[in-house]
N, C-alpha and C positions, 0 to 999 in steps of 0.2 A: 123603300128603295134606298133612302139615303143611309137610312142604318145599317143596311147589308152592305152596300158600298164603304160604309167606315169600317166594319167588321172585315172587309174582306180586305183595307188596304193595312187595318192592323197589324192582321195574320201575317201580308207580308214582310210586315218591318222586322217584325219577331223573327219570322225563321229566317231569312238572309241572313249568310253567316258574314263575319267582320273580314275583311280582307287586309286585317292588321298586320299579317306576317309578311305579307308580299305588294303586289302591288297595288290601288284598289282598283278595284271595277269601276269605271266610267266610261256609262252610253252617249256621247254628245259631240258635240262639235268642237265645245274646248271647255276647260273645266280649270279651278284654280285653289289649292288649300292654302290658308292662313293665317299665320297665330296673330291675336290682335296685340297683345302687349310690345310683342317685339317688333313685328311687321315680318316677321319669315315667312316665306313660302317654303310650303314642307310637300306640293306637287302641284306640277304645272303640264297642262297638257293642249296646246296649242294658244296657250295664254295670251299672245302679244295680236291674234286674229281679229281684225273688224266685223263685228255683227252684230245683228239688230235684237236690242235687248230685252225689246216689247215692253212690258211696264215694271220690270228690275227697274227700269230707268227713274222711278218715283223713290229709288234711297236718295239720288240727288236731291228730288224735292222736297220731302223730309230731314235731310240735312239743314238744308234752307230756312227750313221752317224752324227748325230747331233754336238751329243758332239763333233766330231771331227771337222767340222766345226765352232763351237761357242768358241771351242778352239786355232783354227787357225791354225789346221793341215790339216785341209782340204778347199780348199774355193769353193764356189759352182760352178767359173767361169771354175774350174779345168777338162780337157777332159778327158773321160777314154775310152781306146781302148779296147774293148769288144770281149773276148776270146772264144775259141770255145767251151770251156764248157759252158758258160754261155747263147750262143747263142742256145746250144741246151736242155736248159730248156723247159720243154712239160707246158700244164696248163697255166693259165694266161700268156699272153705276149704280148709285143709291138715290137715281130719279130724282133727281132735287128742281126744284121750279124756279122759271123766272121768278123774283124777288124771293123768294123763300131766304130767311134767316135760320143758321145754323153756329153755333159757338164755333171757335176755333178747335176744340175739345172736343167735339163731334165729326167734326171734318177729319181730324186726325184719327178717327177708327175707321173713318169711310173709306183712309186711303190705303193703311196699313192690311185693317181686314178684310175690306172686299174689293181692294182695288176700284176703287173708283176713280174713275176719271172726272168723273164733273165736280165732284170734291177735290180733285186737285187742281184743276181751274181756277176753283174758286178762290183755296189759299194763295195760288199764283195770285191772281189779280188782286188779292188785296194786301197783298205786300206789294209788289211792284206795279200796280195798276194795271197792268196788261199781260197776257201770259208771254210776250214775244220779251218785254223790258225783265220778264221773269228768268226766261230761258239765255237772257245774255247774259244774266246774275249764274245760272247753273254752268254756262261756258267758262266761265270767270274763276268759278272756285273749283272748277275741274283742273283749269291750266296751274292752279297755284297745288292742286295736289299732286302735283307730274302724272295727271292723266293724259298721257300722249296720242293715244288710240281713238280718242272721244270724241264724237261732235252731235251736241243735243239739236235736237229743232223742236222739240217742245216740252213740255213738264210729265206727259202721260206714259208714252213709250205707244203710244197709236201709230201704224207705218206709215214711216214719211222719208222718202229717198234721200240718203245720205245721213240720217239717224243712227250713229253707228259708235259701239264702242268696242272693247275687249273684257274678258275675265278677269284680266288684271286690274284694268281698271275700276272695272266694280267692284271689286276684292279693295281697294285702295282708299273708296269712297264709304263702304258699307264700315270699315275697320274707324275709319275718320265720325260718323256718326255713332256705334256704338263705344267707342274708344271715351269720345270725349261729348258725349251727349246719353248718357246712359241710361235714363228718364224712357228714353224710346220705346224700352221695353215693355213699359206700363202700358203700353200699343200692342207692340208687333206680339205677347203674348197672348193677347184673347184670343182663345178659341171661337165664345162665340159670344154675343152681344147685342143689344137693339138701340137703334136710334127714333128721335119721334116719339119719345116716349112709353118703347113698347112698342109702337106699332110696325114700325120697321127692322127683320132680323136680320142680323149680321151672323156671318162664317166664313172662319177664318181659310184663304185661298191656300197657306202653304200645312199640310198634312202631316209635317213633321210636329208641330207645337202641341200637337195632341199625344202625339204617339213617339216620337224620338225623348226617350231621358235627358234631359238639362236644354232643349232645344229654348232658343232667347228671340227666333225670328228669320228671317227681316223679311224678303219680297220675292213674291211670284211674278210669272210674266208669260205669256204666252201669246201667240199668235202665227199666220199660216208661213209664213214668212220666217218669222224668228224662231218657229217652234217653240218647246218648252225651258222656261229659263227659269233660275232661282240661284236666290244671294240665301243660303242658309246659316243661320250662326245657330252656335249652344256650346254650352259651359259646363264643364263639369272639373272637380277639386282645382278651382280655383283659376284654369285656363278657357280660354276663350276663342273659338276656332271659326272661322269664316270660308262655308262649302259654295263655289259660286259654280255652278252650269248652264252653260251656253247652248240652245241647237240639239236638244235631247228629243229624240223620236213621241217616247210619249208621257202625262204624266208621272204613270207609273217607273219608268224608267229616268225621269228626273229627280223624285224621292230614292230612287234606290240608289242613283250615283251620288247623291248630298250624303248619305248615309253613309258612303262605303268609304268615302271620301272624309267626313267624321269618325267616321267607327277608326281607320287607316290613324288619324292623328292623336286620338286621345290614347288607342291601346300602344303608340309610340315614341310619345314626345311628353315630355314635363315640362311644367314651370320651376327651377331650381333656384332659392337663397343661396349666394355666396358667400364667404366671410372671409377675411384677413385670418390664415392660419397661424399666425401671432398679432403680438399687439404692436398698434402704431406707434412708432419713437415719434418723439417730436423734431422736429428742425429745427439746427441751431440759424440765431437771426446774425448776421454781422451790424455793427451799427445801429442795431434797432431798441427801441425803447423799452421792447422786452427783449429777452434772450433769447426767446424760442418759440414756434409756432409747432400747433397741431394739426397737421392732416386729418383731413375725412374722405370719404367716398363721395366722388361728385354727383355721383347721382345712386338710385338703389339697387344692389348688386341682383338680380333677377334675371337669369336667363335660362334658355331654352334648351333643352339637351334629350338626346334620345336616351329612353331609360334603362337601357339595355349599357350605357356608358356612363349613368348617376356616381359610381361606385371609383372612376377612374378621371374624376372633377376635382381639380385641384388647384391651389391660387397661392402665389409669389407677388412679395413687395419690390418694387423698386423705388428707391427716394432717392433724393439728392443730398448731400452732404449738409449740404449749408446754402442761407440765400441770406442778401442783402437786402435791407430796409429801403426805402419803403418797402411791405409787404401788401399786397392787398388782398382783402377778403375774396376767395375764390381763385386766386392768382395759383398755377397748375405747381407742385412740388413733388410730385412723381407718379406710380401707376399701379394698381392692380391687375397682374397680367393672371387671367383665367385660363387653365390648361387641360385640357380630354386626351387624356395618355400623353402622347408627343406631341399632340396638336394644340398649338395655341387657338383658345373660343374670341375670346375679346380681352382688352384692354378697358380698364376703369380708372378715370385718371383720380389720384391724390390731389386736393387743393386744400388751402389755406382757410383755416375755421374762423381765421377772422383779421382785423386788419392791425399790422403793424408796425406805428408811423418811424422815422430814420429821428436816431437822435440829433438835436443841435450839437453846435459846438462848444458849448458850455458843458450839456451831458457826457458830451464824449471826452472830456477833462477830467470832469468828476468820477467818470467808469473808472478813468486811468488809474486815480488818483486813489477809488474804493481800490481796486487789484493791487495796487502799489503796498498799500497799507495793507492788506490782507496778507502778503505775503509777506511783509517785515514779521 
């Protein structure tokens, strides 16, 4: 049955056509696209709504987790002894017992792949001792990520009144873990896998990592309440797109919205290199102990653009004349302005490659004094 059931949700991925020219198709309550490099939302559809996001809510915990291992508070080889609250989490699990010992490494497939709840107890409590000291850490890093919509009550996404987020804010969270923890995916892409040594198999809750091209993860959720939810990401030439649905009637209808909703962004949107359509002068320095500083791009010219408008992507310098000494390294000296026909994209500021100190008064004599003589 289960292989007819994979065969039969394949078939649908396949034939669903891409709702790339228009708008996508989404069954749900609210739904949210977007690109992880930039942070654009490229569709929103009741994004800012409060709802229960069932166990989506375990990319928070995962973020957690992360961080603390990529920080080197935690390392995955690390065993945690699994307490009898945690053991008696209902809903998703990988049945773990009072005292039973599990690596951090193991727990991390338990939560990603089969949604377990009592493997993410457990990681809670052994970083923070308690799942509640856990969930004031996941309140914490939600407010610093302007998740405004959010308020966790606990690590699993089990229903609990006043559990509540939005699309956006999942979208916000999901982007902040695969952005800058990208390791995750050594996770959230097993299909399938055992724990126990074999004895225990794992499969994978979201349907697309099988079956969706470049699909990277991240989290299923479901419940009677929340309905069907899921933070989708996948990647494909070199962009990274984040499908989040809230409140979907039913599985199958939650894979087809993640899909239409990816299919909608890759056949529309690029990642595009910018460059200086000439080369950068340098600036002259007044007073300084060099003449002249060189401009750079303060950060790396990458943006987003619909493909349909690659052709019509154009960029203009603006510098300043001249600056006076001190100079300091990174100190702003004018800008790359990015343009899509008549429309300005963004601004990329020009800064200083490096630091150039004000001469004394003795230098500024001898300037005089070299100029003087050069021109006799």
């Amino acid at each position: 049955m289960k292989k007819l059931a994979a065969a039969l949700l394949a078939a649908t991925l396949l034939v669903l056509p891409a709702q790339a020219s228009g708008t996508p198709a989404v069954d749900a309550g609210a739904a949210v696209l977007m690109e992880k490099e930039t942070g654009t939302l490229l569709y929103e559809q009741n994004s800012d709504d409060k709802l229960e996001p069932a166990s989506v809510t375990k990319v928070m915990t995962l973020l957690l987790v992360m961080e603390a291992i990529d920080s080197g508070s935690l390392s995955r080889e690390d065993v945690v002894t699994v307490s009898a609250y945690a053991a008696s989490m209902g809903g998703s699990q990988v049945y773990l017992k009072e005292g039973e010992q599990m690596t951090v490494n193991d727990l991390l497939k338990a939560v990603t792949v089969a949604s377990g709840n009592d493997a993410s107890v457990a990681l809670a409590e052994h970083l923070a001792g308690s799942e509640g000291a856990f969930v004031e850490r996941m309140n914490q890093r939600a407010a610093q990520l302007g998740m405004a919509d959010t308020h966790f009550l606990n690590c699993t996404g089990l229903p609990a009144p006043g559990h509540l987020t939005s699309a956006h804010d999942i979208a916000l969270m999901s982007r902040e873990l695969i952005l800058n923890h990208p390791s995750i995916r050594e996770y959230t892409t097993i299909w399938m896998d055992s724990l126990r040594n074999g004895q225990f198999q794992l499969s994978n809750t979201n349907k697309l990592i099988r079956f969706y091209d470049g699909a990277t993860g991240l989290k299923t959720g479901s419940t009677d309440a929340a309905g069907y939810c899921l933070s989708a990401t996948a990647e494909r030439d070199g962009m990274e797109l984040i499908a989040v649905i809230l409140k979907s009637p039913t599985k199958d209808t939650r894979t087809a919205a993640a899909q239409s909703l990816l299919n909608y962004g890759f056949a529309n949107y690029t990642l595009l290199d910018v460059y200086p359509n000439e080369a950068i002068a340098p600036v002259d320095v007044l007073l300084g102990e060099k003449e002249t500083v060189q401009p750079v791009l303060a950060q790396p010219s990458r943006i987003l653009v619909d493909k349909a408008a690659v052709n019509q992507v154009s960029t203009r310098l603006e510098l300043c004349e001249d600056v006076e000494a001190p100079v300091e390294a990174g100190q702003t000296l004018g800008r790359m302005v990015v343009t899509v026909g008549e429309e300005t994209l963004t601004a990329i500021p020009l800064v200083a490659c490096q630091e150039i100190p004000r001469l004394s008064t003795p230098g500024i004599f001898l300037r005089m004094l070299r100029t003087l003589l050069m021109a006799g």
